[in-house]
N, C-alpha and C positions, 0 to 999 in steps of 0.2 A: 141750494137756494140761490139764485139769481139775484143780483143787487138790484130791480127794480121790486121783485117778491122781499126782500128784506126790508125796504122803503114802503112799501106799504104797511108794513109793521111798525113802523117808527114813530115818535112825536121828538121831536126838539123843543128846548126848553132857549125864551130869551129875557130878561130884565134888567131893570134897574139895581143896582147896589145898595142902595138906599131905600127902603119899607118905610115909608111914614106913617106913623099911628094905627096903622093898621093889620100890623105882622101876622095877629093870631086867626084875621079874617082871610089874609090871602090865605095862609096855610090850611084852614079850612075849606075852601071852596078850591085850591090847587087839591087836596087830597082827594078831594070830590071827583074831581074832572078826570085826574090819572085811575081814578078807579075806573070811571065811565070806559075812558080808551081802554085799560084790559078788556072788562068783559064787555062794552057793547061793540068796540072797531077792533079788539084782538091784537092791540098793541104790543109788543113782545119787548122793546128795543126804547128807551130814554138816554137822548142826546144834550149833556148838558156843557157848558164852557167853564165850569170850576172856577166860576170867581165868587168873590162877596156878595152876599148879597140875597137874592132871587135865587141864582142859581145853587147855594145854597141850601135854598130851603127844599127845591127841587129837588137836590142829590139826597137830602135826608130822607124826605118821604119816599123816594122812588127805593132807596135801603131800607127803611123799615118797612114797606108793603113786601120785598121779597121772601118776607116768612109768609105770608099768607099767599102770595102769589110766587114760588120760587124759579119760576119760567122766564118773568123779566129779567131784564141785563140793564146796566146802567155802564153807557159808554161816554167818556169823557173827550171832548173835543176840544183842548185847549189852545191857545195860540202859540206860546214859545215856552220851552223846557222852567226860566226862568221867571212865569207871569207873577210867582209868590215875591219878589226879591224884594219889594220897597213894602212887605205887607208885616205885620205885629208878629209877635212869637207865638201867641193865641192861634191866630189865622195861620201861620203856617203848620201850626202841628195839625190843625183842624184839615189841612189841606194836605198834607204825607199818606193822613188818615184815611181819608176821601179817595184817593187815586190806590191805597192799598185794598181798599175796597171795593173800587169800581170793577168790574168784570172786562173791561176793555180802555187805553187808555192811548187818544191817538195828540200827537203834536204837530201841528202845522207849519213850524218854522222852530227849526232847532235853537236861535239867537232872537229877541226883539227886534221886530221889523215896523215901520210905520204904517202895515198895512196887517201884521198879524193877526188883529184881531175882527178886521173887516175878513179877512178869510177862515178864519175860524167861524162868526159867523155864517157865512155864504155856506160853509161845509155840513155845516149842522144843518140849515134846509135846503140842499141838495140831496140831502139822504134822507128826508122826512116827507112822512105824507099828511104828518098832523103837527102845529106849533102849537105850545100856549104860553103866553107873555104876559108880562105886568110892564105895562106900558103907561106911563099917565103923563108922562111929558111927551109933546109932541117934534123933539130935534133930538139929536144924537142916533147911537147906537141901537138901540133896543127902539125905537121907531123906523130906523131903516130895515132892519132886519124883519121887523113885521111886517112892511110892505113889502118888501125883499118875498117873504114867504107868502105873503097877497097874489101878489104879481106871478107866481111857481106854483099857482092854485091850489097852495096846500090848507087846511083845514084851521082857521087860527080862533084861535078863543083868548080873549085877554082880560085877565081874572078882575084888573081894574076897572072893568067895564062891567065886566059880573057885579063886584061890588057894588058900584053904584047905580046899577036897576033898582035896587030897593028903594 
């Protein structure tokens, strides 16, 4: 398989660390969508950054659908060998956890760099044909990265935008 056929298979995952008030609704309507991408775009492939947060919630549900769907992979695209170092005892076991379970697990930069994590982004939608984000601030990271994947025509759906159609 060709790495542009592999990228059609893809979604990357991008958010915030922080879920205000409304955890149990992203996690529902993120369940929703990654199901959508299996069966309706044939999604094979979940690209997430292994931090707190979003991505998070991402990597769980993308691990628990693979009993029902055991064809997905969940590839971890992290910035530096070190991102857990300033994180609680909690969060790094949750995080040893996570990467022992990911099916693929790539690092961007062996040591912390000032730009690590803007290229672990860029890498997760280089290799994706579909994004979906919880975005509700409009500066930082997780706004870049969604236009980033705007701009690379890829497919983006941002659950905090789901949310509030209602």
């Amino acid at each position: 398989m060709t790495r542009e056929d592999k990228r059609a298979l893809t979604c990357c995952f991008t958010g915030h660390r922080q879920i205000v008030d409304e955890y149990l609704t992203v996690k529902e309507i993120l369940k929703r969508e990654i199901i959508r991408l299996i069966e309706s775009e044939g999604v094979r492939y979940f690209g997430a950054g292994g931090a707190i947060g979003f991505d998070k919630i991402c990597s769980s549900i993308v691990l628990e659908l693979r009993e029902k769907y055991p064809f997905i992979k969940l590839i971890l695209v992290l910035p530096c060998e070190e991102q857990d170092k300033y994180w609680n005892d909690g969060e790094k076991a949750y995080y040893r956890e996570l990467k022992a379970k990911a099916d693929k697990v790539v690092y961007v930069s062996k040591e912390y760099t000032k730009d690590c994590m803007f290229r672990r982004n860029r890498h997760l939608v280089d290799n994706s044909r579909f994004c979906v984000c919880y975005c509700r601030k409009r500066n930082g990271g997780t706004e870049y990265t969604m236009n980033y994947a705007l701009e690379r025509g890829l497919e983006v759906v941002n659950i905090y935008d789901e949310i509030n159609k209602k």
